[in-house]
ChimeraX commands (.cxc) that place a marker at each C-alpha (Angstrom):
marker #1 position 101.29,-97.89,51.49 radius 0.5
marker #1 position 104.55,-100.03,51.02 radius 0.5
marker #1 position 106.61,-98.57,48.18 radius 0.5
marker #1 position 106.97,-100.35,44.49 radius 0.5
marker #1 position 110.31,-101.12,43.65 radius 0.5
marker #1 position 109.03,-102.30,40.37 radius 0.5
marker #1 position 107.20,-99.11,39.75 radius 0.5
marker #1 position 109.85,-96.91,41.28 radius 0.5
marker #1 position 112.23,-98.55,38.35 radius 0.5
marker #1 position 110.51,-98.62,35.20 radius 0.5
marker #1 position 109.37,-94.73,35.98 radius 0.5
marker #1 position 113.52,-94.00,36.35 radius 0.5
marker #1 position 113.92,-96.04,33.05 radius 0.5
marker #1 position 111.30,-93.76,31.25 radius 0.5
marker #1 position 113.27,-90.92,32.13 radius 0.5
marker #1 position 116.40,-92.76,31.19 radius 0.5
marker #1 position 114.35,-93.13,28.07 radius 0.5
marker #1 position 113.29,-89.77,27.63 radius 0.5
marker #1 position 116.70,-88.42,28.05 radius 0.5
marker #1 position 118.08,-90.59,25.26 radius 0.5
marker #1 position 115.86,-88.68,23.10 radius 0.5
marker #1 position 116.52,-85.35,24.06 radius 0.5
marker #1 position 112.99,-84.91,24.83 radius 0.5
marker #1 position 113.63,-84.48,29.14 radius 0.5
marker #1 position 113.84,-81.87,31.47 radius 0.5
marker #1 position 117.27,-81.49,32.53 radius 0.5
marker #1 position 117.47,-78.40,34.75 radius 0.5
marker #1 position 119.64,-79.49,38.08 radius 0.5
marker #1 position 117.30,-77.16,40.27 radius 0.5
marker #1 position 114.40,-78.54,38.36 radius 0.5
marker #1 position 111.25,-80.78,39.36 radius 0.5
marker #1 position 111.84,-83.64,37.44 radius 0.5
marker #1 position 115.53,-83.44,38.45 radius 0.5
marker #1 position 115.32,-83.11,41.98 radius 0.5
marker #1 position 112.60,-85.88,42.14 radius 0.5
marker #1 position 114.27,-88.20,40.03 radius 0.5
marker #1 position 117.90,-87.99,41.68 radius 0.5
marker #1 position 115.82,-88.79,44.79 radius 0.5
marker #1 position 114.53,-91.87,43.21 radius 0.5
marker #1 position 117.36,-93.64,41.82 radius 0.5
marker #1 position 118.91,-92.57,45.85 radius 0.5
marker #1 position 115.65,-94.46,47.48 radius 0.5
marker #1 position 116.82,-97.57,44.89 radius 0.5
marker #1 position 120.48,-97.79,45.37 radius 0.5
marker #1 position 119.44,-97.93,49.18 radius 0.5
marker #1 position 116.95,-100.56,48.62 radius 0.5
marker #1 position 119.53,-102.76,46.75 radius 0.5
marker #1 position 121.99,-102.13,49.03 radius 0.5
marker #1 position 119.50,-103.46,52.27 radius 0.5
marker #1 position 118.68,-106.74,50.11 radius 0.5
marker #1 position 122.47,-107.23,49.16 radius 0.5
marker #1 position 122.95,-107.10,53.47 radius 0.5
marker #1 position 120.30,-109.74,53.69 radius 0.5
marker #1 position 121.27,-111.78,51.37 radius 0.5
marker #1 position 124.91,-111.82,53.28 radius 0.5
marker #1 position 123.17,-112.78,56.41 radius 0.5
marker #1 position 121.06,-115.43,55.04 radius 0.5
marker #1 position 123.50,-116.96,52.70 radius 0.5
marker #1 position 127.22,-118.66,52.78 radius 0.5
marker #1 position 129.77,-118.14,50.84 radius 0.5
marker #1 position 129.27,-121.47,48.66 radius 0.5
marker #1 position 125.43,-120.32,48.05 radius 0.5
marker #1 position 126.48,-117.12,46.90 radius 0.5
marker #1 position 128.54,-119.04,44.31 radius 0.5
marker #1 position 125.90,-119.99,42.63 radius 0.5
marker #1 position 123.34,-116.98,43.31 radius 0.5
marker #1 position 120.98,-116.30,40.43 radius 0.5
marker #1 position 119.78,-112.86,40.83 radius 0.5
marker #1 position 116.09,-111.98,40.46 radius 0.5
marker #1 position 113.89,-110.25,37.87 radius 0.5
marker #1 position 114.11,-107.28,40.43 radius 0.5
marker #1 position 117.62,-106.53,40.15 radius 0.5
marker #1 position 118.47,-107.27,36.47 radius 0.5
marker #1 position 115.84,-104.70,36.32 radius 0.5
marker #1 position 117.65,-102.36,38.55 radius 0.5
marker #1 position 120.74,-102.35,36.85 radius 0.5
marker #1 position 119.22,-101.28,33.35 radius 0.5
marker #1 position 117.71,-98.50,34.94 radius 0.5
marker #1 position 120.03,-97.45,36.78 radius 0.5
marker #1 position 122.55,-97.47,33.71 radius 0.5
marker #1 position 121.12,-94.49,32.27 radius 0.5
marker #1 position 122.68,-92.05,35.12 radius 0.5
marker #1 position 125.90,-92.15,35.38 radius 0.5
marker #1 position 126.21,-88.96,36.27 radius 0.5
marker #1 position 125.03,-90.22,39.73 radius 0.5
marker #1 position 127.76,-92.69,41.13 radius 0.5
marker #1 position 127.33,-95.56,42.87 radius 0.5
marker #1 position 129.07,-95.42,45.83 radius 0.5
marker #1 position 129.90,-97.12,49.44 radius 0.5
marker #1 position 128.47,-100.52,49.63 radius 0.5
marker #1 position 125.66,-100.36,47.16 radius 0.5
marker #1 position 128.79,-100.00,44.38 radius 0.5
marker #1 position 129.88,-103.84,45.72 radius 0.5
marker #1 position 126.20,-104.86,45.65 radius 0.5
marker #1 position 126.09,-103.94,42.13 radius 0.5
marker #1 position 129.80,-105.40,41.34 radius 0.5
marker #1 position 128.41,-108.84,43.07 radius 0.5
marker #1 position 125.32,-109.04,40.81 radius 0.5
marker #1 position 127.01,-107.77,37.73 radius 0.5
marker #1 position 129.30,-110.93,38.10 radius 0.5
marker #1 position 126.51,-113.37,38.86 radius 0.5
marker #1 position 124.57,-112.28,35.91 radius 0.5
marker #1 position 127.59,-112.94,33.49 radius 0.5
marker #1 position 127.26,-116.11,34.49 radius 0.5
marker #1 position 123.88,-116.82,34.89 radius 0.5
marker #1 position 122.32,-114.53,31.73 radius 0.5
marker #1 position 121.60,-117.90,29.77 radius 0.5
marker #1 position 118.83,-118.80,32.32 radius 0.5
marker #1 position 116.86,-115.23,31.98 radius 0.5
marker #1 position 114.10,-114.86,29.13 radius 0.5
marker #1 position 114.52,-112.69,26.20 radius 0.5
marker #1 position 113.46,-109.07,27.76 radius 0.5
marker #1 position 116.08,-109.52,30.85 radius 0.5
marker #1 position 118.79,-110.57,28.51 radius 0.5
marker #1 position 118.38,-107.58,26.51 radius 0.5
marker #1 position 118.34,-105.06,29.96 radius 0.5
marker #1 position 121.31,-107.61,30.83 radius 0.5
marker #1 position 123.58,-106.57,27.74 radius 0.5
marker #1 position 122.62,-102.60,27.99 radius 0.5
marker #1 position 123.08,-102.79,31.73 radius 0.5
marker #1 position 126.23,-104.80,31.34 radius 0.5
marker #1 position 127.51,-102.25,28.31 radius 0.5
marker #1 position 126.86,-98.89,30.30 radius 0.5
marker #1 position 128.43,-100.58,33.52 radius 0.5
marker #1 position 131.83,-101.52,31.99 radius 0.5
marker #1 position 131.36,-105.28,30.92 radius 0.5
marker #1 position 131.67,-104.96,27.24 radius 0.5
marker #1 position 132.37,-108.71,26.79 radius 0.5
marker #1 position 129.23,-110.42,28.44 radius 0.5
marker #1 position 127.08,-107.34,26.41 radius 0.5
marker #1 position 128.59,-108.05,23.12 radius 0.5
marker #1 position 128.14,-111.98,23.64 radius 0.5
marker #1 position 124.49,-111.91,24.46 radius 0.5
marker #1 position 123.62,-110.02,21.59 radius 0.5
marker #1 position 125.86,-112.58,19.22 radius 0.5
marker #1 position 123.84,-114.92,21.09 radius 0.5
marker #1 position 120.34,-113.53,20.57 radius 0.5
marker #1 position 121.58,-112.98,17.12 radius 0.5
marker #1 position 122.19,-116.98,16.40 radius 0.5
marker #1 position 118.81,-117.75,17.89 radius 0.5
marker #1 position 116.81,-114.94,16.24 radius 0.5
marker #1 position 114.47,-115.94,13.08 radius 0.5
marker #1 position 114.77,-113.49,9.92 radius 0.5
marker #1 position 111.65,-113.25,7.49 radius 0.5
marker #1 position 111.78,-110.76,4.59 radius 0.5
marker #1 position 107.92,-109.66,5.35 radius 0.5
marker #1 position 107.57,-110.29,8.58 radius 0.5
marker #1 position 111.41,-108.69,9.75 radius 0.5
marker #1 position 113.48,-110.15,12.95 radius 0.5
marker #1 position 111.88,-112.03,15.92 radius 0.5
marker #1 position 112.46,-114.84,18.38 radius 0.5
marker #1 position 109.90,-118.28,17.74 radius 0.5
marker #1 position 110.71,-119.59,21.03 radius 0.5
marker #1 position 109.29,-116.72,22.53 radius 0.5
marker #1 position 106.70,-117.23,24.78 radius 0.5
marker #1 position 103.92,-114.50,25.84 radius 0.5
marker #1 position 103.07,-114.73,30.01 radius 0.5
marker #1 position 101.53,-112.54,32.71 radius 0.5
marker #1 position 104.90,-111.19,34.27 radius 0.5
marker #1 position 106.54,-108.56,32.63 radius 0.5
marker #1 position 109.39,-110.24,31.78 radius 0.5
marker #1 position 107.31,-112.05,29.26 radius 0.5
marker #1 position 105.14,-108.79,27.92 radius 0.5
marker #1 position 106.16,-108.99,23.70 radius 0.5
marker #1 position 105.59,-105.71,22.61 radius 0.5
marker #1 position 108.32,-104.45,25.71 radius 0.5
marker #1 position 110.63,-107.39,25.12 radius 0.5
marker #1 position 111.01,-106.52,21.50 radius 0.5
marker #1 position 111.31,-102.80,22.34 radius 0.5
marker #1 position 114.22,-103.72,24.29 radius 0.5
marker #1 position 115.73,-105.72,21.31 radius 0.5
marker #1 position 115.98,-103.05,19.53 radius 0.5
marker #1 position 117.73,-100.43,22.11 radius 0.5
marker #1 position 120.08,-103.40,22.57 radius 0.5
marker #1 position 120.93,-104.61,19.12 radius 0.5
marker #1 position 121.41,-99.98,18.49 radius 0.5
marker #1 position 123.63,-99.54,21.37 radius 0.5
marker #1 position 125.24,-102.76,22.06 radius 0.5
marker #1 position 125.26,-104.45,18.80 radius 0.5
marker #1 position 125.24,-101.30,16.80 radius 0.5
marker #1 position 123.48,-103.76,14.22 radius 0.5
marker #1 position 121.48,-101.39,12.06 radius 0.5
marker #1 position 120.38,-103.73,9.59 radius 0.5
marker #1 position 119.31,-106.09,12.45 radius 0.5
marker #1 position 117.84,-102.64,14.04 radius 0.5
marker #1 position 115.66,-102.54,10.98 radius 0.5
marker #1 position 114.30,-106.02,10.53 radius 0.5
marker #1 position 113.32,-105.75,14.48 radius 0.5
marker #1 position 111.59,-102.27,13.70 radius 0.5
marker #1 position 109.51,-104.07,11.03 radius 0.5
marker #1 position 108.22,-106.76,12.95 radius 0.5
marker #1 position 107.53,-104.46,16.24 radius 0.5
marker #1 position 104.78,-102.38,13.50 radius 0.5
marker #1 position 103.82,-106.24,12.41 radius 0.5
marker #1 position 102.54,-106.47,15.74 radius 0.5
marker #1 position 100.71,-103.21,15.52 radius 0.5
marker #1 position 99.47,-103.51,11.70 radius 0.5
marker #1 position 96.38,-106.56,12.50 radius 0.5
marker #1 position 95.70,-104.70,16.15 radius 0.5
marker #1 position 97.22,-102.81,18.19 radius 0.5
marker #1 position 99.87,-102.58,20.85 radius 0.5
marker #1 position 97.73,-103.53,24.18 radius 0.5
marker #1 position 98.69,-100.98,26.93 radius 0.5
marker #1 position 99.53,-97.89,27.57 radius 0.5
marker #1 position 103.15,-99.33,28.39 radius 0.5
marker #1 position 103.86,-101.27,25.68 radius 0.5
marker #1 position 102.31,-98.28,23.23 radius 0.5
marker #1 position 105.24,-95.95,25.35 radius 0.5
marker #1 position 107.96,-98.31,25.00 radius 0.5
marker #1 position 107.29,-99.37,21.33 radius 0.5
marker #1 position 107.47,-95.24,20.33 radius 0.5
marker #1 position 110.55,-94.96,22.56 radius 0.5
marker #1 position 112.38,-98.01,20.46 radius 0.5
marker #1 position 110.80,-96.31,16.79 radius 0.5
marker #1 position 112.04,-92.56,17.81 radius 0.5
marker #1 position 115.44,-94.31,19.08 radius 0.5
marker #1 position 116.48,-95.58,16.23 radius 0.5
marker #1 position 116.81,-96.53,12.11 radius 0.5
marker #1 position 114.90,-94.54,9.42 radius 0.5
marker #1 position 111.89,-92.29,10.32 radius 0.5
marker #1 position 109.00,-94.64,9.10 radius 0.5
marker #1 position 106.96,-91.72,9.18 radius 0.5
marker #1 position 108.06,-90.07,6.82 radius 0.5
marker #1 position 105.87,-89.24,3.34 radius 0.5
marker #1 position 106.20,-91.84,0.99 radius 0.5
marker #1 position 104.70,-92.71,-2.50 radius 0.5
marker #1 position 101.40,-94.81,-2.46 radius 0.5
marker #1 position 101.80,-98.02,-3.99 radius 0.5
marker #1 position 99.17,-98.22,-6.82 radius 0.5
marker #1 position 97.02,-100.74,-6.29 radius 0.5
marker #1 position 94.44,-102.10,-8.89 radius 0.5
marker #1 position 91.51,-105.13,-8.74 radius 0.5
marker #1 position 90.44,-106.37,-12.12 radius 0.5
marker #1 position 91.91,-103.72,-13.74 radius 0.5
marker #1 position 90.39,-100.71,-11.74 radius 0.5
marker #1 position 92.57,-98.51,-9.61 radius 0.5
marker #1 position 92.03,-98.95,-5.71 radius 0.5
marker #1 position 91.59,-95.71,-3.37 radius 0.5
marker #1 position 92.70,-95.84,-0.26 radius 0.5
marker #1 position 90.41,-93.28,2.04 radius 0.5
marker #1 position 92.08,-94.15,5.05 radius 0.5
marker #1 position 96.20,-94.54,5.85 radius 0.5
marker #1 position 97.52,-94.72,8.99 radius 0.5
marker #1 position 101.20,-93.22,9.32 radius 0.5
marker #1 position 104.30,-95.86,9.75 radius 0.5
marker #1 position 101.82,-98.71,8.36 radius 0.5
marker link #1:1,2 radius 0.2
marker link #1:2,3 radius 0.2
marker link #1:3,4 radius 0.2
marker link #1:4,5 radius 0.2
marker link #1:5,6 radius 0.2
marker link #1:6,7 radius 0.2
marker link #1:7,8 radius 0.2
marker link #1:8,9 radius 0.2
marker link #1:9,10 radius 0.2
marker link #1:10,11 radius 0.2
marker link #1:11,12 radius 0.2
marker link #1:12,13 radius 0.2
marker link #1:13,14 radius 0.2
marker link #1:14,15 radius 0.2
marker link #1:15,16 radius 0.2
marker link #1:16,17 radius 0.2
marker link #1:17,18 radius 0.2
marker link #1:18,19 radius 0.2
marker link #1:19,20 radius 0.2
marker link #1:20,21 radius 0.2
marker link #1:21,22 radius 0.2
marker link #1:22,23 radius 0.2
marker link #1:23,24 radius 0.2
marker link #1:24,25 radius 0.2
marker link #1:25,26 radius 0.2
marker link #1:26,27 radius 0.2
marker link #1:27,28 radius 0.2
marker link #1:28,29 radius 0.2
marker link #1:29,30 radius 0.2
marker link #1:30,31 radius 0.2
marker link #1:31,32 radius 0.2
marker link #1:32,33 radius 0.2
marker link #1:33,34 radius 0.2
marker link #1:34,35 radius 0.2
marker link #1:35,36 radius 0.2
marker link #1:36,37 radius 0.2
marker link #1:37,38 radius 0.2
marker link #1:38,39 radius 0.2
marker link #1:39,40 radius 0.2
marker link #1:40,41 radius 0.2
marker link #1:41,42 radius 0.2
marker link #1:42,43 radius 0.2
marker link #1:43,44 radius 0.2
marker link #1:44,45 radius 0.2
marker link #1:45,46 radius 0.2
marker link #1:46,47 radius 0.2
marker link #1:47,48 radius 0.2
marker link #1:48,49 radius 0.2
marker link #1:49,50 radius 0.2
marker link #1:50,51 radius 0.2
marker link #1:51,52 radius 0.2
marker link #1:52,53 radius 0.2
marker link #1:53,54 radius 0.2
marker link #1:54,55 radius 0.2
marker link #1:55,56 radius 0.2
marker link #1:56,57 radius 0.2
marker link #1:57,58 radius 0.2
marker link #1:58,59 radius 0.2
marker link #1:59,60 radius 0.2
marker link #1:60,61 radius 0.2
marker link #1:61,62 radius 0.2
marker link #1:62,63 radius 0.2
marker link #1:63,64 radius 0.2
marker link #1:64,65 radius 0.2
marker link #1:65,66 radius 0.2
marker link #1:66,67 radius 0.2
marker link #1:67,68 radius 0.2
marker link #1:68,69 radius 0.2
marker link #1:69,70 radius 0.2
marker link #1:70,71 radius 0.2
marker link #1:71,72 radius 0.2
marker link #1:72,73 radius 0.2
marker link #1:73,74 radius 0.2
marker link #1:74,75 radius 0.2
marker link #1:75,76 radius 0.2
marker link #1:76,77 radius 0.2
marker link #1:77,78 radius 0.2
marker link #1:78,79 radius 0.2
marker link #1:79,80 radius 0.2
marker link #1:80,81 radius 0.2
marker link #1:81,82 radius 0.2
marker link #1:82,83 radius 0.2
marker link #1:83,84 radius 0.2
marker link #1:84,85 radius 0.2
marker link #1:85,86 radius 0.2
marker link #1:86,87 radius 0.2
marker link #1:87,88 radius 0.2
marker link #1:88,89 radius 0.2
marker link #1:89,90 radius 0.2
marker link #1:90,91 radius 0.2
marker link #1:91,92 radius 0.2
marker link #1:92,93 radius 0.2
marker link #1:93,94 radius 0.2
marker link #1:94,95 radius 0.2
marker link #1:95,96 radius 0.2
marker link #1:96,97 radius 0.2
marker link #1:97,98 radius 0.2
marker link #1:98,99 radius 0.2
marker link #1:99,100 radius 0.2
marker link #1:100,101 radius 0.2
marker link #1:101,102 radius 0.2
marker link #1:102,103 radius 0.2
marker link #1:103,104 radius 0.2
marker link #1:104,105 radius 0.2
marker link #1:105,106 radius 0.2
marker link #1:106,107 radius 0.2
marker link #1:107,108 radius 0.2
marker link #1:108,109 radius 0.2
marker link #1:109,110 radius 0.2
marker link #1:110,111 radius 0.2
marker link #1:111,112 radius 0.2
marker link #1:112,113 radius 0.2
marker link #1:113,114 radius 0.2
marker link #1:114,115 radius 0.2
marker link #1:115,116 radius 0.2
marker link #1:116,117 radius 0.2
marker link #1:117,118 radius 0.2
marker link #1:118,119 radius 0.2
marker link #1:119,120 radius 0.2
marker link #1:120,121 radius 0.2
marker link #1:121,122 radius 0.2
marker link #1:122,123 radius 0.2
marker link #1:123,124 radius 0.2
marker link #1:124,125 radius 0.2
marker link #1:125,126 radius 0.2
marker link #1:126,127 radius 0.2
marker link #1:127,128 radius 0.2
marker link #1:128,129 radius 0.2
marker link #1:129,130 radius 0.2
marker link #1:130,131 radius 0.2
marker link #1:131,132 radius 0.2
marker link #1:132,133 radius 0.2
marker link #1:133,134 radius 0.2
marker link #1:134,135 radius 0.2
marker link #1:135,136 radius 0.2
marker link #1:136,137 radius 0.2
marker link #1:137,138 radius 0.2
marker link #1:138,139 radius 0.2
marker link #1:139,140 radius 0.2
marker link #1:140,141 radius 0.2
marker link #1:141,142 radius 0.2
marker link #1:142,143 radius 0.2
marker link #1:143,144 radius 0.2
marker link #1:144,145 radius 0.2
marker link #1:145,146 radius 0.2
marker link #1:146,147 radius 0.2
marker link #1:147,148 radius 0.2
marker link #1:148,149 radius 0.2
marker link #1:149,150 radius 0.2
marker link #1:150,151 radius 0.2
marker link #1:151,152 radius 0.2
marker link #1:152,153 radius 0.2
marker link #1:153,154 radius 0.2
marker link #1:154,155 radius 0.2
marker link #1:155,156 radius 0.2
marker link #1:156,157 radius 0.2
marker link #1:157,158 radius 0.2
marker link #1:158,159 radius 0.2
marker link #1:159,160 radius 0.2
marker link #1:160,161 radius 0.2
marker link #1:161,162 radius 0.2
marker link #1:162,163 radius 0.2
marker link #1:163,164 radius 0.2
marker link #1:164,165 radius 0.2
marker link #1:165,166 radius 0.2
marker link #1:166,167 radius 0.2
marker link #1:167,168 radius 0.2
marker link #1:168,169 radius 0.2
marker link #1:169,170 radius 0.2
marker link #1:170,171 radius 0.2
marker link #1:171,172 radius 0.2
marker link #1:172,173 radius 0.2
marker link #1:173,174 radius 0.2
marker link #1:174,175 radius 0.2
marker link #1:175,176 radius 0.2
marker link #1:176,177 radius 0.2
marker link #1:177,178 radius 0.2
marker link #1:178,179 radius 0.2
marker link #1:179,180 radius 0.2
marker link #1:180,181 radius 0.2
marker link #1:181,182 radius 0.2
marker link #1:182,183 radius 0.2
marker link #1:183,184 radius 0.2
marker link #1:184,185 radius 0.2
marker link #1:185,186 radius 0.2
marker link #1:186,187 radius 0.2
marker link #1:187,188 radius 0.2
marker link #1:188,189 radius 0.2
marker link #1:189,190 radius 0.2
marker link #1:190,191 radius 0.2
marker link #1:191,192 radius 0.2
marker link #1:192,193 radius 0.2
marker link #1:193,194 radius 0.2
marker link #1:194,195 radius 0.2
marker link #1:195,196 radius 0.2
marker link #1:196,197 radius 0.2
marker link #1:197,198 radius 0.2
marker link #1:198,199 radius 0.2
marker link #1:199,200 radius 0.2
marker link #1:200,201 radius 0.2
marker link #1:201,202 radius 0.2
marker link #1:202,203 radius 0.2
marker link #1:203,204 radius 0.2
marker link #1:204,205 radius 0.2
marker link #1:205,206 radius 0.2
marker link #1:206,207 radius 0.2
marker link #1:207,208 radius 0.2
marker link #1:208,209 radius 0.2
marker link #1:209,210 radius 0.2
marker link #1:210,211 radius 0.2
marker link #1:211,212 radius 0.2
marker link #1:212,213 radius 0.2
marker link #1:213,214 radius 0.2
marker link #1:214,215 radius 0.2
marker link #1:215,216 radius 0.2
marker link #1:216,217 radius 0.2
marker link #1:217,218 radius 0.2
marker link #1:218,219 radius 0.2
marker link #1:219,220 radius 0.2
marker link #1:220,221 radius 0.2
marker link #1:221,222 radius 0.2
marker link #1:222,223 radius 0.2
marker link #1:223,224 radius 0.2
marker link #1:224,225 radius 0.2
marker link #1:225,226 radius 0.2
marker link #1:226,227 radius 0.2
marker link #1:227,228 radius 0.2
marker link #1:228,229 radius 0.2
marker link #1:229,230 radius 0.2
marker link #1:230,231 radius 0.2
marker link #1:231,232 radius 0.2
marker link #1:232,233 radius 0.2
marker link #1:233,234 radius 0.2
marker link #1:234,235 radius 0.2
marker link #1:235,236 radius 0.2
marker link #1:236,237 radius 0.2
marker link #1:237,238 radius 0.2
marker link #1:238,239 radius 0.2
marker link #1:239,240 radius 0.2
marker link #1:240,241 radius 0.2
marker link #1:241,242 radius 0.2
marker link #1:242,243 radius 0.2
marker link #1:243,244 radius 0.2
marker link #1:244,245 radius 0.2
marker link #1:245,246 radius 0.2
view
C-alpha cells in the first residue's frame, strides 16, 4: 500500500522521544539504527518532492504568503531530534523555505503545532520565533492552583492536531526545552494527571506521549510520599486502594 507520511513521522518522533530519555538503542550497526536513519532519509525525500511541486504549481507572489500544512510543521519537529543526520542538497532549502513561512504564519496554527513549531524552530537555529511563541502561549495560558496550567480556548477535534492529552504533552517538552520554565513545567504536569485522575488518558498514544512528557521532566511524582490523613465525623479514613502519581 501507499506509504504514511503521518505514521512514518510520529514513529521517528518516538524515537526522538526515546532518545531524550536515554531509554533507545543507539548502536550505529544496530536494528533500530539502521531502520530509523532510513526513515528520516525516505522523509527528507518526500519533503523535498512536495517542496518541487509546490515550485511548479506556485509563483513567486503565492509563495509569499504560503502557509505550510499540518504535514510539515510535523516534519520539522521530528526531524529536529537528529541532528546528527544533516539535511543536505535541496531538501536543506525546502526546510529553510518552510522554517521562514512558519515564523510568520505560527499565529494561525492550534496549540499542539505551535508547540512542535517552537521545539522545531529551537533545535533548527531560530531561537527568536521559539522563545516568542512560548511568551505567547504563556500570556494566553490560564493558571489554577488545583487544577495547574492549561489553555480555555482549547478546543478538542478529530485531527490530531486537536488530540488534548498530546497537545499538552507537547506543552510541556516545549515550555522544558524552549522556555526552560520549570515552575510553568510543573503547573502543566499537574493538570496533564488532572486529566488522568476522573478517567483515563484515551489511547494508547496519548497514554505514550503523556509518560514521555512525566519521565521528561520536573519532580518524579512517583515517588513515596506521606498519606494525607483523612477523617469523616471524626473516624480515620483507609484508603485500600492508591494509584501511583495520583
Amino acid at each position: 500500500m501507499e506509504p504514511s507520511r503521518w505514521v512514518t513521522q510520529g514513529i521517528v518522533a518516538g524515537f526522538g522521544h526515546l532518545e531524550k530519555l536515554g531509554a533507545a538503542d543507539l548502536r550505529p550497526d544496530g536494528q533500530t539504527q539502521t531502520m530509523l536513519k532510513k526513515a528520516v532519509n525516505w522523509l527528507d525525500g518526500d519533503v523535498d518532492s512536495d517542496y518541487k511541486r509546490l515550485l511548479k504549481e506556485t509563483t513567486a507572489a503565492e509563495r509569499a504568503k504560503y502557509t505550510p500544512d499540518h504535514s510539515t510543521v510535523q516534519y520539522l519537529y521530528a526531524r529536529s531530534f537528529f541532528p546528527r543526520w544533516p539535511i543536505n542538497g535541496s531538501t536543506s532549502t525546502a526546510v529553510e523555505f518552510y522554517k521562514s513561512r512558519l515564523a510568520a504564519t505560527w499565529l494561525s496554527f492550534g496549540l499542539q503545532e505551535q508547540a512542535m513549531i517552537a521545539l522545531a524552530m529551537d533545535r533548527l537555529g531560530d531561537d527568536a520565533t521559539a522563545q516568542l511563541i512560548l511568551s505567547s502561549l504563556g500570556e494566553r495560558a490560564t493558571r489554577s492552583e488545583e487544577l495547574g496550567m492549561y489553555w480555555k480556548n482549547f478546543n478538542a477535534g478529530w485531527y490530531w492536531w486537536d488530540f488534548p492529552v498530546e497537545t499538552h504533552a507537547l506543552m510541556i517538552e516545549a515550555f522544558h526545552e524552549v522556555a526552560q520554565d520549570e515552575a510553568a513545567v510543573n503547573e502543566l504536569r499537574l493538570y496533564l494527571l488532572k486529566l488522568k485522575q476522573t478517567t483515563d488518558w484515551k489511547t494508547t498514544k496519548a497514554t505514550a506521549e503523556a509518560c514521555y512528557a512525566l519521565l521528561l521532566t520536573g519532580d518524579n511524582g512517583l515517588e513515596p510520599v506521606a498519606a494525607p490523613v483523612i477523617a469523616v465525623g471524626g473516624e480515620k479514613v483507609v484508603a485500600e486502594k492508591q494509584e501511583a502519581g495520583t
